[in-house]
N, C-alpha and C positions, 0 to 999 in steps of 0.2 A: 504494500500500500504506500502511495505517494503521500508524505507527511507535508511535505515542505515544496512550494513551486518548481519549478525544475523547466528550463527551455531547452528545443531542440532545435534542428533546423528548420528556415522558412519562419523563424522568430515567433513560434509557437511557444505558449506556454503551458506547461500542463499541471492544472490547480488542486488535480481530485485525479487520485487512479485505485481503484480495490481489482478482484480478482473477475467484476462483473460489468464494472463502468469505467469510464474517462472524463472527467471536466476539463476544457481546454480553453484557453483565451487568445483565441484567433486577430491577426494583427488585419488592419484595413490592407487589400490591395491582393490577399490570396482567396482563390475559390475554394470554397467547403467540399465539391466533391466535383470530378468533372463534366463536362456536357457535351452536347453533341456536336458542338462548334466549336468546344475549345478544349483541345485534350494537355492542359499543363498543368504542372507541380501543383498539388491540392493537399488541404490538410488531411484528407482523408488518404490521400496515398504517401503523405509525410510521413503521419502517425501510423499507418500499416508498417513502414517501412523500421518506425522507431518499436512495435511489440516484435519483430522478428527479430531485431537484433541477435550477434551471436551466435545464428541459428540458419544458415543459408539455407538450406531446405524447408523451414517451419511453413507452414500453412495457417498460421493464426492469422483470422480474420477481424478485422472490424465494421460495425455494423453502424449505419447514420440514420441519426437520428432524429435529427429534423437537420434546418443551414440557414446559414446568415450568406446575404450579399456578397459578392467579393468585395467591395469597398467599405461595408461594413464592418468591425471591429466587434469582439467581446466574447461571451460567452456561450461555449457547446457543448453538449451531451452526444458521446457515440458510447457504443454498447460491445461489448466481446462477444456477443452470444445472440444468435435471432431471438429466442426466448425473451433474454433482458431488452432487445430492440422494441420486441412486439407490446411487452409489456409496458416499456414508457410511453410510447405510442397510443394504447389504448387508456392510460389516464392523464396525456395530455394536456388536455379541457381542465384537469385539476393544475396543473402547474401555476405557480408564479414568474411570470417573465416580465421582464420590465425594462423599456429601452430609455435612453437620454439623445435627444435629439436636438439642436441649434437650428431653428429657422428663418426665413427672412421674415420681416416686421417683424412690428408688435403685434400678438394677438390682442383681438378686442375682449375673449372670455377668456376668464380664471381658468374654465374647464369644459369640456365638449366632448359629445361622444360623435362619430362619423361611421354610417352604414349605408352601402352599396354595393351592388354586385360586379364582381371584378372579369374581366375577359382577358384575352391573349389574342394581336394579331401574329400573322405570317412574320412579321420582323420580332416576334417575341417583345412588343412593349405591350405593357399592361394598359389596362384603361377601362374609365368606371361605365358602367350602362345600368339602367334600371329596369332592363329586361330583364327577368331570373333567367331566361330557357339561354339567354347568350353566355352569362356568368357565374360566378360562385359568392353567394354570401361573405360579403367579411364586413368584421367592424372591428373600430381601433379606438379605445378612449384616451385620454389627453391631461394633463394638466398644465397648466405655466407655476413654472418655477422662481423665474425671472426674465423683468423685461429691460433690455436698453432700446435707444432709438433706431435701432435698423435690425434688431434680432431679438428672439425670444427665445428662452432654453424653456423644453417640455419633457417632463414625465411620461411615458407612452407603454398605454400596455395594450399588449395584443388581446384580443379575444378571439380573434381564426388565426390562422396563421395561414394563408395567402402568399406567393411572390409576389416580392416590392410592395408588401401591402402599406406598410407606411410609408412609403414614399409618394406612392400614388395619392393614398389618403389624403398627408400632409397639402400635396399641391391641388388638390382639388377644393380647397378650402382657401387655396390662394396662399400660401406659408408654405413654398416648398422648401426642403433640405439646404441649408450652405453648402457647395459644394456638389450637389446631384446634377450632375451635366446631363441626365439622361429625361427627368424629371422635373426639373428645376429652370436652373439658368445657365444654357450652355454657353455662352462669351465669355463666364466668373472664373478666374483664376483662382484658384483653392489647391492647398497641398493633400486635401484629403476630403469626405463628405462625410460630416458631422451627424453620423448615427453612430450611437454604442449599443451593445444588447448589455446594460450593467448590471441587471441584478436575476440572480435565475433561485426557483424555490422549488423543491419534487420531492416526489416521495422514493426511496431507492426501490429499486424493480421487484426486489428478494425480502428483504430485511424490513419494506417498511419505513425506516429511520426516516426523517424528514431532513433533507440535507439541504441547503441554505448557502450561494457562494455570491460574493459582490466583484466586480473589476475593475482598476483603478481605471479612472475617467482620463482619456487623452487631453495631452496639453493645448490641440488645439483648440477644446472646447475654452478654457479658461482664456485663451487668445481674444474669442469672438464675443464672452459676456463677462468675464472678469474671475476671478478666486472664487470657488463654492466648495461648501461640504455638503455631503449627503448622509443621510444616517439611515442602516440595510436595514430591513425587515426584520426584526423576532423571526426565530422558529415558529415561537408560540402563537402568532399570528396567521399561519398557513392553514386556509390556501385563503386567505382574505386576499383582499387585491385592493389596501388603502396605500397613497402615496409613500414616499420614504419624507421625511421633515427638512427642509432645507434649511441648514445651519448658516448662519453668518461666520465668515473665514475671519481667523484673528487679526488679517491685516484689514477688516470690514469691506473688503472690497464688493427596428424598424425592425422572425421565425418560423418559417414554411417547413411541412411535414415533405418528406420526396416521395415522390411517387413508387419510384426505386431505390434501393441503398448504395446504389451505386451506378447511376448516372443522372443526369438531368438533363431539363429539355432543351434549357437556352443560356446564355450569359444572364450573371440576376445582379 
């Protein structure tokens, strides 16, 4: 069992390891798993590559268990075992997940919830309709954490877990992503697109135990609104889905299940 963080290659860090799961906190700019368009380095064939270790023959698999964005940042669950796959899978919907996102403006509300049926064209972008028979159900709630004059950091938790569901969401509401050239604002120069997946809550596949991990928030969120703390979830509090409390800093200053575990359909 992994006690202590530990990084491998492709600047993966691996938070949580027992004999049945993996916690990992995936850097912005690598694909979770690969697709049909783009077959490179992935964490999923990183971390296969890191349980074989030492063992050139080994056939140990690992199993994905939902994915973040490439450009997305933070934290994943993959599984050793179909069994422990299928089962975090199937209590999902209980999970706490909870992303941190920077967007352009100020929002007008504290808090909002956004629902629409999402689609995919031929180019693999997303886009809302309110057809049901074109799309799938998703919805994303929200909070503002804090506001400056051209951006607003949000609280976001999923409730489907859709591709690019927040991103889409976000700019449908007119507040798309810092940074989202695909969804957003493609002329903005940005080193990176200001989603994190920061705080994840589950229950372990086997055992039950409720296991609870947070991931440090990139610098360049503090770039775009200034110094903040967050304070993670209680255990005791799962599977509630109320915010995390936003701290004053002492200097006062977007999760899709795959269809397969082992490919995807598009660039996400």
């Amino acid at each position: 069992m992994v006690k202590k963080k530990k990084f491998i290659s492709g600047g993966i860090c691996i938070v949580y390891e027992d004999k049945d799961i993996m916690v990992v906190d995936k850097p912005e700019g690598l694909l979770t798993v690969k697709t049909e368009r783009e077959n490179v380095r992935t964490a999923h064939a990183l971390l296969t590559e890191y349980i074989r270790t030492g063992c050139g023959r080994s056939k140990k698999r690992l199993f994905v268990v939902h994915r973040l964005d490439r450009d997305t940042s933070g934290l994943l669950i993959f599984a050793k075992s179909e069994e422990a796959m299928n089962r975090l899978k199937d209590r999902w919907k209980e999970n706490n997940k909870k992303y941190l996102a920077v967007v352009h403006g100020a929002c007008e509300k504290d808090a909002g919830s956004i629902s629409s049926y999402l689609a995919e064209d031929s180019g693999y972008n997303v886009y809302t309709t309110k057809d049901p028979a074109k799309g799938k159900l998703a919805q994303t709630e929200y909070r503002v954490l804090r506001r400056t004059k051209k951006c607003s950091l949000l609280e976001v938790t999923l409730l489907t877990g859709r591709k690019n569901q927040i991103r889409v969401h976000l700019a449908s509401i007119g507040h798309p992503i810092v940074g989202d050239a695909k969804y957003g604002r493609p002329d903005e120069e940005q080193p990176r697109m200001a989603l994190h997946a920061w705080c994840l809550t589950f229950k372990h596949p086997f055992t039950g135990k409720v296991l609870s991990f947070t991931s440090e928030v990139p610098d360049f969120f503090t770039t775009l609104v200034g110094r903040f703390e967050l304070r993670s979830i209680p255990e005791a509090e799962f599977p509630k889905t109320s915010p995390p409390s936003l701290q004053p800093s002492p200097a006062g200053g977007e999760g899709a299940l795959p269809s397969s575990p082992q490919r995807g359909r598009g660039p996400r």
